[in-house]
VOGU-3710 file (C-alpha; in Angstrom, 3 decimals, decimal comma):
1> xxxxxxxxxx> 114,635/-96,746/-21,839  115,125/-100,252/-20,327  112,267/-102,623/-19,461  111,807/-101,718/-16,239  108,775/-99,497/-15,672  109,426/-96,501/-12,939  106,576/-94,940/-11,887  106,928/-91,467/-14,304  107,957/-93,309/-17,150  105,031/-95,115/-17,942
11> xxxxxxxxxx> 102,953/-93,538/-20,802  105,373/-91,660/-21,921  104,328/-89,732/-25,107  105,198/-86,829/-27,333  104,831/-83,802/-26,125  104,453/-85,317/-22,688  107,000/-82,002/-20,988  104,468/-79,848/-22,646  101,341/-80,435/-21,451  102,909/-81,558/-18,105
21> xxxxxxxxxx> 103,992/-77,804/-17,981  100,622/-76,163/-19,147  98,932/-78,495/-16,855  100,978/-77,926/-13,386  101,237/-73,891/-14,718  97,450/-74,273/-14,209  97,155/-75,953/-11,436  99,577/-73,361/-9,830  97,681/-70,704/-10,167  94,731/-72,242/-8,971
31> xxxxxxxxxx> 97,126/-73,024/-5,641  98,112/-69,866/-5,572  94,731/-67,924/-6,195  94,109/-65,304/-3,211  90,592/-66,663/-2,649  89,198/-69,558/-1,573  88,644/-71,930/-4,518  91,986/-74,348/-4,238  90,138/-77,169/-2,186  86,909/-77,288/-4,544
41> xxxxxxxxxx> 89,248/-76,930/-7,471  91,540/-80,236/-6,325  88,565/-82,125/-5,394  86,648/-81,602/-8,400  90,035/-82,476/-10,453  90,302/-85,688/-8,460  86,452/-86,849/-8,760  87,329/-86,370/-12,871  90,449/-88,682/-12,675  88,672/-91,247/-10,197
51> xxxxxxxxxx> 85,384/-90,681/-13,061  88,235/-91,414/-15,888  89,198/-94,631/-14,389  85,894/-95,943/-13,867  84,800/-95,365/-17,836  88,584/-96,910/-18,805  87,790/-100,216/-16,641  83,971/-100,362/-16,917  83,878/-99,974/-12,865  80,109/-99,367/-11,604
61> xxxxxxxxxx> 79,948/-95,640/-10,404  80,688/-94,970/-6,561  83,115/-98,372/-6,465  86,441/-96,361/-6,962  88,512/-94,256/-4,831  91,891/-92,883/-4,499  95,366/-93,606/-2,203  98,249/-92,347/-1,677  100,430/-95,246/-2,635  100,146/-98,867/-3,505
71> xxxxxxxx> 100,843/-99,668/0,434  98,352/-97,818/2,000  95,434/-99,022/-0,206  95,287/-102,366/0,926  97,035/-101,738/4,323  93,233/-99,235/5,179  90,946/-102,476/4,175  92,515/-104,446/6,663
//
């Protein structure tokens, strides 16, 4: 792998496929559920990565959020 760092490549680790597969297998049938649980379950998954972050960096609780892309994060404080 060369030194440049593409987006997917970074923390690469064994048995990365794996538990990329178990994890989007899951999240499939959560997608796919015939009920009405998909938008809870998403949410709830995103408020544990956003909670994640904010133990990794120290960052007070409620001072994190989420975007899309590197562009639109600073381009929706201006």
């Amino acid at each position: 792998m060369s030194g440049y760092f593409l987006y997917h490549s970074i923390g690469t680790f064994p048995g990365k496929a794996e538990r990329m597969t178990a994890a989007l297998s899951e999240f499939s049938g959560v997608w796919s559920a015939e009920d009405d649980g998909q938008w809870p379950a998403a949410l709830a998954a995103r408020q544990r990565f956003v909670e994640a972050w904010g133990r990794l960096i120290d960052a007070p609780q409620g001072t994190l959020t989420t975007a899309e892309n590197v562009t639109s994060a600073p381009y929706s404080l201006i």
